[in-house]
C-alpha positions as CSV (number, residue, x, y, z in Angstrom):
1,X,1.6,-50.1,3.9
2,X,0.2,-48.8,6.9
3,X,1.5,-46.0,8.7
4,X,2.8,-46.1,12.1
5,X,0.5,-43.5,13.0
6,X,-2.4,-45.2,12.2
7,X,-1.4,-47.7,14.8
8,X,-1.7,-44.6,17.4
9,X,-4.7,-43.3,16.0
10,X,-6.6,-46.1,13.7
11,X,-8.9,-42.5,12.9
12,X,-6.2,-40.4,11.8
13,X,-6.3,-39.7,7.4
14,X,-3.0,-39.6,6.2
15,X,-1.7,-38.9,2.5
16,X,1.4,-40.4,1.5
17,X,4.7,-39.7,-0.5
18,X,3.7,-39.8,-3.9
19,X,-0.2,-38.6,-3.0
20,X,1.6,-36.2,-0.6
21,X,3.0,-34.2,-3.9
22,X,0.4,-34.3,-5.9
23,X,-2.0,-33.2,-3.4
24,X,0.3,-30.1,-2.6
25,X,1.1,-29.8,-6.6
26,X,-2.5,-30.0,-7.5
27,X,-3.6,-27.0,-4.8
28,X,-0.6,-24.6,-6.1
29,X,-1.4,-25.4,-9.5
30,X,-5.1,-24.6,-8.8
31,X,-4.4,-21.3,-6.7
32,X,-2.1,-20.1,-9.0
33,X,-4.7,-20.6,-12.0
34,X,-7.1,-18.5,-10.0
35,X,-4.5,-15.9,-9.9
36,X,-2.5,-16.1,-13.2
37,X,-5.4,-13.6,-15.5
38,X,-4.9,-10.9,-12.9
39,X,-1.6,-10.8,-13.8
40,X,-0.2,-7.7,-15.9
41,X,-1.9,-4.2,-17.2
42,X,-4.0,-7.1,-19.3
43,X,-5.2,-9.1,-16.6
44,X,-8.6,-9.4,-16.2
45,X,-11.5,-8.6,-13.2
46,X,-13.0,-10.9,-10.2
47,X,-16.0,-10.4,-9.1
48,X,-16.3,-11.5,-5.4
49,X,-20.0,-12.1,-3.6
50,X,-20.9,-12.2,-0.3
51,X,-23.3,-13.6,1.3
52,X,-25.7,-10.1,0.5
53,X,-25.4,-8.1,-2.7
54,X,-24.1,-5.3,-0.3
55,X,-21.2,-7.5,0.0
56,X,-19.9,-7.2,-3.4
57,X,-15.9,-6.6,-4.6
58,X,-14.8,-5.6,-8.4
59,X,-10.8,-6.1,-7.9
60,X,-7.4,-7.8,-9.5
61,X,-5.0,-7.2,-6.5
62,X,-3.8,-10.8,-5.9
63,X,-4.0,-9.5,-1.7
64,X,-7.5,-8.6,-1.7
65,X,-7.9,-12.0,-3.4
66,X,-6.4,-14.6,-0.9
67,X,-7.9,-12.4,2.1
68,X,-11.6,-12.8,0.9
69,X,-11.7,-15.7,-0.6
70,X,-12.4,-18.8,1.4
71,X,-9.6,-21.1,0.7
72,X,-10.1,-24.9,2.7
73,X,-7.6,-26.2,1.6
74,X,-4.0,-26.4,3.3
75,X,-1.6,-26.4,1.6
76,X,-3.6,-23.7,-1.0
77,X,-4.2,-21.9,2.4
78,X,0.0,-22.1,3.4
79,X,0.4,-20.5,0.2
80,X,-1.8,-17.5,0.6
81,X,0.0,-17.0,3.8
82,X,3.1,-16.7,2.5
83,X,2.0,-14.6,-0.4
84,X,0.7,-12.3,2.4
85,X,3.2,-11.9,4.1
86,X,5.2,-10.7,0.8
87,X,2.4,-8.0,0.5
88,X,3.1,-7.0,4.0
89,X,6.8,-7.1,3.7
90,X,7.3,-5.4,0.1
91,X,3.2,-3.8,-1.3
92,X,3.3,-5.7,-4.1
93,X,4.2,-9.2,-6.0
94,X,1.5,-11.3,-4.7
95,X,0.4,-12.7,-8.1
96,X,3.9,-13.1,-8.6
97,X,4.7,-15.2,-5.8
98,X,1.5,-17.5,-5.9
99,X,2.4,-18.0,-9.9
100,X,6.0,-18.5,-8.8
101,X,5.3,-21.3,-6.2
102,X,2.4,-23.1,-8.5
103,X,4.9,-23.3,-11.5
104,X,8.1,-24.8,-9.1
105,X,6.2,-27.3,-7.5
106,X,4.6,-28.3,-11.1
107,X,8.4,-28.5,-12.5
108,X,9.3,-30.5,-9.4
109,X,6.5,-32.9,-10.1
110,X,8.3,-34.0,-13.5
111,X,11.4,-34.4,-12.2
112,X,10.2,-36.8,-9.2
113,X,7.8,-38.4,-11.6
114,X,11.4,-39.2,-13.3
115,X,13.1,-40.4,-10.4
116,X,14.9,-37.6,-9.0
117,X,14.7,-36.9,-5.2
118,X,12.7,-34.2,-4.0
119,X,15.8,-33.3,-1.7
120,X,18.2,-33.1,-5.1
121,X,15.7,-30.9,-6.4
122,X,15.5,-28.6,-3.4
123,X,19.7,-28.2,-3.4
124,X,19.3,-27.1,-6.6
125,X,16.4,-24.7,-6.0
126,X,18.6,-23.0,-3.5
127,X,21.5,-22.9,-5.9
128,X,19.4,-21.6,-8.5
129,X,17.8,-18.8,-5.6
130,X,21.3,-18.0,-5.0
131,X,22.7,-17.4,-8.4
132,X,19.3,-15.0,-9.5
133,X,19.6,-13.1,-6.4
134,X,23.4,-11.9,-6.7
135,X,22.6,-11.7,-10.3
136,X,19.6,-9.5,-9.8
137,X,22.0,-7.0,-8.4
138,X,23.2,-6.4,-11.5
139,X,19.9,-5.5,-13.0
140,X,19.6,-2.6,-11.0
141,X,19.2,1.1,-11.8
142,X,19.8,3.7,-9.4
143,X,17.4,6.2,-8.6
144,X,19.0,10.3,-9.3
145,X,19.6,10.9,-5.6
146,X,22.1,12.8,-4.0
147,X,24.7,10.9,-2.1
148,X,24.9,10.4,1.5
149,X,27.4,12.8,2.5
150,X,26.7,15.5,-0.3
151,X,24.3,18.8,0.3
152,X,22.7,19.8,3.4
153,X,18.7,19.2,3.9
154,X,17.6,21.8,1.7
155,X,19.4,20.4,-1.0
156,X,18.5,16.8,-0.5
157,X,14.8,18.1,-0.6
158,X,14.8,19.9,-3.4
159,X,16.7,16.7,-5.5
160,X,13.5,14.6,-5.4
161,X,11.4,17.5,-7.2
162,X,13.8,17.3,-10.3
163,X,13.0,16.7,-13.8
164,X,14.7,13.2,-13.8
165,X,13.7,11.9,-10.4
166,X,10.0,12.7,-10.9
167,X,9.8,11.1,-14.6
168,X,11.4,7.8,-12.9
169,X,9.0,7.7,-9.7
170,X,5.9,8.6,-11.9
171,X,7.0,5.6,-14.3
172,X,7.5,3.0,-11.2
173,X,4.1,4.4,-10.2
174,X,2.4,3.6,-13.3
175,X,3.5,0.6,-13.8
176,X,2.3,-0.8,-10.7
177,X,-1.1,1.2,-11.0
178,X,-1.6,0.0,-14.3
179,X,-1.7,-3.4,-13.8
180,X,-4.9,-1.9,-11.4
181,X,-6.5,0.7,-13.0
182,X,-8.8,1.7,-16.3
183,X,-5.5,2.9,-18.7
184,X,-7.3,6.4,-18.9
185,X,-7.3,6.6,-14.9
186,X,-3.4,5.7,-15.0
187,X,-1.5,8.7,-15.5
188,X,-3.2,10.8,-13.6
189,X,-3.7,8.5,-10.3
190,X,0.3,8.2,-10.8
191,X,1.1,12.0,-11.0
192,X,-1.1,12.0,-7.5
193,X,1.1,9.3,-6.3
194,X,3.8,10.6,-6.8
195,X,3.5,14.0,-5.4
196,X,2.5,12.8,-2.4
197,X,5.2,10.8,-1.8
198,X,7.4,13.7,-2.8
199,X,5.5,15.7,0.0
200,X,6.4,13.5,3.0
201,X,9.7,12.6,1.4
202,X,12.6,14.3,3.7
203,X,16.2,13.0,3.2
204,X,17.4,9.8,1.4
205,X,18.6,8.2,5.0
206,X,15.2,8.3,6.8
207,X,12.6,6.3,6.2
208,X,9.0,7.2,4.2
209,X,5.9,7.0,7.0
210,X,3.3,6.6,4.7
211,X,0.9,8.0,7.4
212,X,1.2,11.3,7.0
213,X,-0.8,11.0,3.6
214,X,-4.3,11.1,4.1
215,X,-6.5,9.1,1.7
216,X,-10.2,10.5,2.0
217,X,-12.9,8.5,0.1
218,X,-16.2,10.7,-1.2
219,X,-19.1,8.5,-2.8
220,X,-19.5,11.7,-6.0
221,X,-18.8,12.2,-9.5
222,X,-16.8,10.2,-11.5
223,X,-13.0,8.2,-10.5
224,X,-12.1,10.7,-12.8
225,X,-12.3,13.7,-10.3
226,X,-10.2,12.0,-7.8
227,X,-6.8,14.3,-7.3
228,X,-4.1,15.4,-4.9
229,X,-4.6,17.8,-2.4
230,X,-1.1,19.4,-1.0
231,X,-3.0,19.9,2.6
232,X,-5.2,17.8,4.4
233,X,-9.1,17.6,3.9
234,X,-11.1,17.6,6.9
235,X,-14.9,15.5,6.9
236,X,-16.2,18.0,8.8
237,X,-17.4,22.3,8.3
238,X,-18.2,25.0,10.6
239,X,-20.6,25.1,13.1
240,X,-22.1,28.8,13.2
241,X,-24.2,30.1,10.1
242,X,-22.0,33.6,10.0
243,X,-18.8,32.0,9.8
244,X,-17.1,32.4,6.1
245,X,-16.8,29.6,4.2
246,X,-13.9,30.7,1.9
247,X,-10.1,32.3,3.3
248,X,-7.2,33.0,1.2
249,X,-3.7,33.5,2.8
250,X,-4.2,31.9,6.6
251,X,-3.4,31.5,9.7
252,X,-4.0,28.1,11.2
253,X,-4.6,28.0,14.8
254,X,-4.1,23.7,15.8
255,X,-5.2,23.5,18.9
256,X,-6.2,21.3,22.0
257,X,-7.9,23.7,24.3
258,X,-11.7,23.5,26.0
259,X,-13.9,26.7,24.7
260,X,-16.8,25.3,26.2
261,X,-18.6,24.9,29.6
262,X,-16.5,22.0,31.7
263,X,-17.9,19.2,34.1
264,X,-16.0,18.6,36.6
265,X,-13.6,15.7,36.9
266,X,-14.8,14.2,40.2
267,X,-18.7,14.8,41.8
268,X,-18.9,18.3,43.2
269,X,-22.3,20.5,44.1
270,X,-22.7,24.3,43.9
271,X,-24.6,25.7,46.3
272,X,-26.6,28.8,46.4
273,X,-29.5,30.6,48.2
274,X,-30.8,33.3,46.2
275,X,-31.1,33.7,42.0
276,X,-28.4,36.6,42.0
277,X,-25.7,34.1,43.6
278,X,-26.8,31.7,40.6
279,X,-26.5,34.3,38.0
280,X,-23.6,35.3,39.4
281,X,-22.0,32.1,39.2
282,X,-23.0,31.6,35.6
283,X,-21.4,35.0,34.8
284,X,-18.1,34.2,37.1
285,X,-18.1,31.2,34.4
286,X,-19.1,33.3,31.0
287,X,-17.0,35.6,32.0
288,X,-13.8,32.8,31.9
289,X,-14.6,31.5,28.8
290,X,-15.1,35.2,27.2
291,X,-11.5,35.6,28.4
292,X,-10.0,32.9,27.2
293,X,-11.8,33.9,23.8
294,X,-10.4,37.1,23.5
295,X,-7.0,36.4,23.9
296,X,-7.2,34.2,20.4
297,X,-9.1,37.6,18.8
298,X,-5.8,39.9,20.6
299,X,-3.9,37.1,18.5
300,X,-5.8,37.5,15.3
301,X,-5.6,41.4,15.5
302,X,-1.8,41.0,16.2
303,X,-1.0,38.7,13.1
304,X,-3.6,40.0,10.5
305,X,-2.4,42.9,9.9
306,X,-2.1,42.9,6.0
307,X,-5.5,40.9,4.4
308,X,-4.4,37.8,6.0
309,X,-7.4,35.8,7.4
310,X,-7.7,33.6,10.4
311,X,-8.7,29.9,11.1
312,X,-8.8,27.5,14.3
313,X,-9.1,24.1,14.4
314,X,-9.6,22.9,18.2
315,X,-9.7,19.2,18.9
316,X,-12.2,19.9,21.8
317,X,-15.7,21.6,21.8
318,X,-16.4,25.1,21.0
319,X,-19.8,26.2,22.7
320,X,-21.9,28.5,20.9
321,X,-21.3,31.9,22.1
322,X,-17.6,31.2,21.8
323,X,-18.5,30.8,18.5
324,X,-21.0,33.7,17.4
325,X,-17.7,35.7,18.9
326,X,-15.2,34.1,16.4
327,X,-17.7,34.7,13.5
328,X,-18.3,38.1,14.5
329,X,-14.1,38.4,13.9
330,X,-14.2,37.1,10.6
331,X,-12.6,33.8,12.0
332,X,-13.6,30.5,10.9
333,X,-13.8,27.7,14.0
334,X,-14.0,24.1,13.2
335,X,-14.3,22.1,17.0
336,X,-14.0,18.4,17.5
337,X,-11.7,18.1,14.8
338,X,-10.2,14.0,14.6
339,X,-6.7,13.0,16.7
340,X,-5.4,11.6,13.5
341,X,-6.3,14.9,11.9
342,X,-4.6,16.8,14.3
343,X,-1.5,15.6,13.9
344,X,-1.3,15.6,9.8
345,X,-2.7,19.6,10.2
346,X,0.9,20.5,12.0
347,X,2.4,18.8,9.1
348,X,0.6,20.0,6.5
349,X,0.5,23.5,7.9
350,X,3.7,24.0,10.4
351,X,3.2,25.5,13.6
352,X,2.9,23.5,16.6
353,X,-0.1,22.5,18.9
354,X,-1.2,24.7,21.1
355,X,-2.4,22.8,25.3
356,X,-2.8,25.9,26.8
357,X,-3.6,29.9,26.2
358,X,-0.4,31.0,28.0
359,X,1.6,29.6,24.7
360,X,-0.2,31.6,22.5
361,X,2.1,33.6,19.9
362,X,2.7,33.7,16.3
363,X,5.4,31.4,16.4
364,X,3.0,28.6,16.8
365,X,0.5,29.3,14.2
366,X,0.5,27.5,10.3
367,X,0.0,29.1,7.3
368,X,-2.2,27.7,4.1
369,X,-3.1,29.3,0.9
370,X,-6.9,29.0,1.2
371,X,-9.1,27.1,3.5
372,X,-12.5,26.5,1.9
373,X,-15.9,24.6,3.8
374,X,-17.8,23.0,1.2
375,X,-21.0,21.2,1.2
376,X,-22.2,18.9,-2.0
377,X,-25.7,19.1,-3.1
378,X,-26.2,15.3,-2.5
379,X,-24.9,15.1,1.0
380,X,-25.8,17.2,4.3
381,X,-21.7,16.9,5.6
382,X,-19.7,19.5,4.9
383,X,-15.7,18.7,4.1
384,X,-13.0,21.9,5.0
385,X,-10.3,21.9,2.5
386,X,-6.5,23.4,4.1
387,X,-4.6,23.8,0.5
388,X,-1.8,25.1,-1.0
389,X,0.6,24.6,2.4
390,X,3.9,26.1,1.5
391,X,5.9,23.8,3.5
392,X,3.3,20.7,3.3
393,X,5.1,17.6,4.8
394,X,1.5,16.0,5.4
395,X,-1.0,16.0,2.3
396,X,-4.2,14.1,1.3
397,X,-5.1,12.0,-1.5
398,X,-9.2,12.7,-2.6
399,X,-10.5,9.8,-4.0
400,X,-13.8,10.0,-5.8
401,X,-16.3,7.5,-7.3
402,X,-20.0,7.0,-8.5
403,X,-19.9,4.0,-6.1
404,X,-18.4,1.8,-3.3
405,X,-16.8,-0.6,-5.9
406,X,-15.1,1.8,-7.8
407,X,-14.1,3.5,-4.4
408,X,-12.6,0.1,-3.5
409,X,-10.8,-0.3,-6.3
410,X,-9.2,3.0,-7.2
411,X,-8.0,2.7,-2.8
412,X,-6.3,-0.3,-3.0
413,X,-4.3,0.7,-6.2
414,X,-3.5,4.2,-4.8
415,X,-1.9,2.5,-1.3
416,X,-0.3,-0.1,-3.9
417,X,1.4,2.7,-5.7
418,X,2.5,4.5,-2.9
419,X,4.0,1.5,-1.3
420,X,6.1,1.4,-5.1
421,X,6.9,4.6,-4.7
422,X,8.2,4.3,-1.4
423,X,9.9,1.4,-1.8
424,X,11.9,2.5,-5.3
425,X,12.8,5.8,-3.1
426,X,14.2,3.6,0.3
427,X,15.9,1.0,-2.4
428,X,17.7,4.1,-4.0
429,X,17.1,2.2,-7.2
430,X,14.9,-0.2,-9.5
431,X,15.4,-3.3,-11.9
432,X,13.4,-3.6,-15.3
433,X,9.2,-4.8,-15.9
434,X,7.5,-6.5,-17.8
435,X,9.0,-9.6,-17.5
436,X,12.8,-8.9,-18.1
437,X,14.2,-9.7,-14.6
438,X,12.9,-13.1,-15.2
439,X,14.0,-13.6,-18.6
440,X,17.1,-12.4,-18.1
441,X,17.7,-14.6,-15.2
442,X,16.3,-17.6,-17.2
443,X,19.2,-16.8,-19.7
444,X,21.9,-16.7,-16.9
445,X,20.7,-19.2,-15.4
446,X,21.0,-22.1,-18.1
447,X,23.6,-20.4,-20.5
448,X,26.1,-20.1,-17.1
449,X,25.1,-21.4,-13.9
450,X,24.1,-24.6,-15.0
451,X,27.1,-25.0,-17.4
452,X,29.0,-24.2,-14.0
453,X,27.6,-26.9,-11.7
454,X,28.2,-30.7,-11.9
455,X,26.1,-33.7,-10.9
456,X,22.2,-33.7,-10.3
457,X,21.8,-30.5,-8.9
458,X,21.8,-28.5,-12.0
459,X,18.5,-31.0,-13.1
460,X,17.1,-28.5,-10.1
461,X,19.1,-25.5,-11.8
462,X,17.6,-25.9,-14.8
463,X,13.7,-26.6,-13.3
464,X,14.4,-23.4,-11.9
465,X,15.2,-21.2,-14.9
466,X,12.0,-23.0,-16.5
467,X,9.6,-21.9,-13.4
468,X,11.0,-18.1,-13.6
469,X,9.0,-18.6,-17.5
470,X,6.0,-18.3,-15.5
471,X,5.7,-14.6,-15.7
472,X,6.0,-13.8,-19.2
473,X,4.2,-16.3,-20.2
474,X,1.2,-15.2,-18.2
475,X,2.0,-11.5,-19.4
476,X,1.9,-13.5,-22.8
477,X,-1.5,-15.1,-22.4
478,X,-3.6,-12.4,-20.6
479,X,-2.4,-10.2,-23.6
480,X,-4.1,-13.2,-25.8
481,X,-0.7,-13.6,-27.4
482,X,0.7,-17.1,-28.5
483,X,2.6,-17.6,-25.5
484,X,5.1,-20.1,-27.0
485,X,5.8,-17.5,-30.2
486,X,6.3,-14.9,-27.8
487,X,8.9,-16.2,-25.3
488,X,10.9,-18.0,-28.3
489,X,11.1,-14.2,-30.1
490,X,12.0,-12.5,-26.3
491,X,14.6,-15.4,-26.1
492,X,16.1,-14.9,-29.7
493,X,16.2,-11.1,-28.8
494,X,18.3,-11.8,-25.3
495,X,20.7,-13.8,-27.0
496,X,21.4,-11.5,-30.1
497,X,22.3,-8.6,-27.7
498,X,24.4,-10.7,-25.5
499,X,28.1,-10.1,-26.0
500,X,31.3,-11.6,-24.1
501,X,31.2,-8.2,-21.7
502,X,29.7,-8.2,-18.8
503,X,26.9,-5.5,-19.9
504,X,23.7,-7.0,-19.5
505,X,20.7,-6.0,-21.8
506,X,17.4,-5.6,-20.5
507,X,14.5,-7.2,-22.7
508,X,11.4,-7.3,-22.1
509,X,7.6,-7.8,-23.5
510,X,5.5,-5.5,-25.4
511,X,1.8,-6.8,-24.0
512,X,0.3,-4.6,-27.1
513,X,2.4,-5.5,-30.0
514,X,3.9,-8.8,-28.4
515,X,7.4,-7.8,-29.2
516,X,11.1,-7.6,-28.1
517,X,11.6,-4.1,-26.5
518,X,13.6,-2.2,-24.4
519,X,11.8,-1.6,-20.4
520,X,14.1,1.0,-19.8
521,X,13.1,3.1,-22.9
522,X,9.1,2.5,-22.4
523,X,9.4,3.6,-18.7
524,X,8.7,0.2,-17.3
525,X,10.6,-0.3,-13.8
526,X,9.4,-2.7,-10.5
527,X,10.8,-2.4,-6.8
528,X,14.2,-4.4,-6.5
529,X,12.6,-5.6,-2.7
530,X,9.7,-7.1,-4.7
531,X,11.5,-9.5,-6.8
532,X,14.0,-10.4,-4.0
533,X,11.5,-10.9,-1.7
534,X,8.8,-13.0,-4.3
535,X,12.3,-14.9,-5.1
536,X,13.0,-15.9,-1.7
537,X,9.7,-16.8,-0.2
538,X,8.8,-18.8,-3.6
539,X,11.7,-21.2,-3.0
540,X,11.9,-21.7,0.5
541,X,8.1,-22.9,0.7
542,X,8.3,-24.7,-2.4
543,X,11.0,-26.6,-0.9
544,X,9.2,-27.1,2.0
545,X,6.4,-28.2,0.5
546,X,8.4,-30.9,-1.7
547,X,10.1,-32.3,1.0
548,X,6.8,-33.2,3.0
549,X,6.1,-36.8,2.5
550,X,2.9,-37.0,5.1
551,X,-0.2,-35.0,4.9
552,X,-2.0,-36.2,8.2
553,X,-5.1,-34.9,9.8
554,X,-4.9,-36.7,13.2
555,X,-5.3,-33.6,15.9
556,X,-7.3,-33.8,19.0
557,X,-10.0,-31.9,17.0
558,X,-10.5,-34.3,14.0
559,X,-14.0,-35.2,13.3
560,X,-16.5,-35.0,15.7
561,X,-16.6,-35.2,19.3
562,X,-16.8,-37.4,21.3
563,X,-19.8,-38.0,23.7
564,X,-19.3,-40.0,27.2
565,X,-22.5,-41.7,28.2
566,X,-22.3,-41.4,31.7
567,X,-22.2,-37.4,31.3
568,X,-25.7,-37.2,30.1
569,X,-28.6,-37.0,32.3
């Protein structure tokens, strides 16, 4: 039959109905294939090349994936969209959602293939959304914080550095990083994460801004030697060969101020007749910047008056008598220092920053414990390390590696976890891993819901609870475990320990054994967000997908060009 487009536009390609789903079935299927052995702490590597071997990528994170791959075609590239935008939303469940997409529109494929209308299918798919999502809720457990009207600020601070919060947070943190990371790397990559969340982390009603933690990358030594740093590492040293290198117990001087010959803002001339009115002029102009000079030294007299030690960190340039003065003080000047830097430094260190001389007091200084330059055989730069702030809400995150791949790799994992982290913290709770949430909602899905709803819809229902399979079976596979053994023992599990109460119990798979077990007693937890979020997107573009019974390429752009004879000459 022909379409009553091509009657329009005899040009235009058009897929229909039945070819329309398989086409769309077939690219889901095949994405999520691409996807599915990255899944879990047994997934396995991709090795992306560019068009150079400098342009070479070692990763499993499902994002890095669908951005540098070249996907063609569009309803694969409609996917990796979405899947985007869940990374963007939530940090995490990428996989997740490509896998979850692939294996509803494969489920919805039977059921048409049957008979069954795609828009019967798609009631039930958001019956079946519905009925997981308020029954996720009861999955949930809540994070050890204090309520919102209990303890002042103080308090609330301190709760997050408890025994019981930090074993939770560093559990969330390695279960995201270990579906990333070597398994030696993962504990202590997750203690980093961790702590630096707990850094920036101020009260449970205002929001985590991930900014203040600074993640500096240095091509050295082993993935091994990467670590937290409660301070801020700077990627640049001092400037005068008499400056010390090493302070203990300082004061930080963050400032914004010019210690350096100026030009003039608009075109001006200076005039003189004779060389004393030039030297005089030049000395008129030492002589300011000597002033301004010693009043920082008066301050460095005033405040060290017991060992402590002295550094300032100016955003502009220092020239270099200003600084031969400083060195001869024992103080240790770093100039040009980064905007983003400055702003972390204040954080890290307290103390404000200071615009001009004539607010210059010790009220506006920072402390640290040590401040050490250091400069690596290999390299000629020099790094400044602030440490051991007492009141750090700004820290940094030193990631090391032998090379840019493994650089890459350990980076994207450590802004992964600290998205987990964040988001467990801002949910005030989590729901069980590896692969519970899914099972469990399989079980309540076609033991209750579908027992509860009448006519064709629960044919949907029931496609549903079979596509939510999709994760522990992959957890099943990548783990080279028989996948259909597996999910029949996690099944036989679930409904031993399910009672007439409304207590629900948590099972989940163990990827080295391949047994029942309990997430909640192996420290297993995922972001609540994440699986609400990879629940909702999965559905809505699967039904979207199912209900389109065109694919058409007829745009004004379709093929090429055309060429009008007349125009050429």
């Amino acid at each position: 039959m022909t379409s009553a487009l091509q009657e329009i536009s005899p040009n235009a390609e058009i897929v229909h109905s039945q070819q329309a789903l398989a086409v769309n079935c077939a690219a889901a299927s095949g994405l999520s294939q691409v996807l599915s052995s990255n899944l879990g702490p047994k997934g396995t590597l991709k090795l992306l090349v560019g068009g150079t071997l400098d342009q070479l990528k070692l990763t499993k994170d499902g994002l890095t994936l669908l951005k540098e791959m070249q996907i063609q075609h569009p309803t694969a590239a409609l996917i990796a969209r979405t899947a985007t935008a869940q990374d963007d939303i939530t940090g995490d469940g990428t996989t997740s959602t490509v896998l979850l997409v692939g294996a509803l529109l494969e489920q919805a494929a039977r059921q048409v293939a049957e008979g069954l209308h795609p828009r019967v299918l798609t009631k039930g798919y958001d019956l079946a959304r519905d009925a997981s999502l308020e029954f996720l809720k009861t999955l949930v457990h809540p994070l050890p914080l204090p309520t919102e009207s209990g303890g002042d600020d103080d308090e609330s601070k301190k709760s997050i550095f408890n025994l019981p919060m930090t074993n939770i947070l560093t559990q969330v943190a390695t279960t995201t990083l270990g579906t990333k990371l070597d398994p030696a790397l993962v504990p202590q990559m997750a203690s980093a994460v961790v702590q630096a969340v707990q850094t920036i982390w101020t009260s449970p009603n205002e929001p985590l801004d991930l900014t203040r933690v600074e993640i500096m990358t240095l091509q050295r030594q082993s993935v091994s030697d990467s670590r937290f740093v409660q301070g801020l590492v700077l990627d640049h040293g001092n400037r005068h060969p008499d400056m010390p290198t090493s302070l203990k117990n300082v004061f930080i001087l963050t400032c914004n101020i010019s210690l350096e010959y100026e030009q003039t803002e608009t075109q001006t001339t200076f005039t003189y007749q004779t060389a004393e009115q030039r030297e005089k002029l030049v000395e008129s102009e030492r002589a300011w910047l000597d002033e301004r000079c010693r009043q920082i030294v008066a301050l460095k007299r005033e405040v060290c008056t017991d060992g402590q030690t002295f550094c300032i960190i100016n955003q502009k340039g220092v020239d270099p008598l200003s600084l031969d003065m400083f060195a001869k003080e024992g103080i240790l000047c770093l100039r040009r220092a980064k905007r983003r830097n400055m702003d972390r430094l204040v954080l890290a260190t307290g103390g404000h920053i200071v615009l001009s001389l004539s607010d210059l007091n010790k009220d506006v200084l920072g402390q640290a414990g040590q401040v050490r330059v250091v400069s690596y055989d290999d390299d000629d730069s020099k790094y400044t390390f602030v440490e051991d702030c007492p009141n750090a809400q700004s820290c940094t995150l030193l990631l090391q590696g032998p090379n840019k791949l493994s650089i890459s790799r350990i980076e994207d994992a450590v802004k992964d976890g600290l998205r987990t982290v964040k988001n467990a913290l801002e949910d005030k709770c989590v729901v069980p891993g590896a692969g519970a949430v899914e099972l469990l909602m399989y079980h309540h899905l076609t033991e209750k819901v579908v027992k509860q709803t009448k006519g064709k819809h629960k044919v949907g229902i029931q496609a549903f609870a079979q596509a939510l399979l999709v994760i522990p079976k992959t957890l099943a596979a990548n783990a080279g475990l028989d996948v259909q053994d597996t999910i029949l023992a996690l099944l036989d599990e679930i409904e031993s320990t399910a009672d007439d109460s409304d207590k629900v119990v948590a099972v989940g798979l163990d990827i080295d054994s391949g047994l029942p077990m309990s997430p909640a007693d192996a420290g297993v937890w995922d972001n609540l967000r994440v699986k609400r979020q990879s629940l909702y997107l999965a559905t809505v573009l699967a039904n979207q997908l199912l209900l389109v019974d065109e694919v058409m390429r007829a745009g004004k752009q379709m093929g090429k060009p055309s060429v009008d004879p007349d125009s050429m000459e």
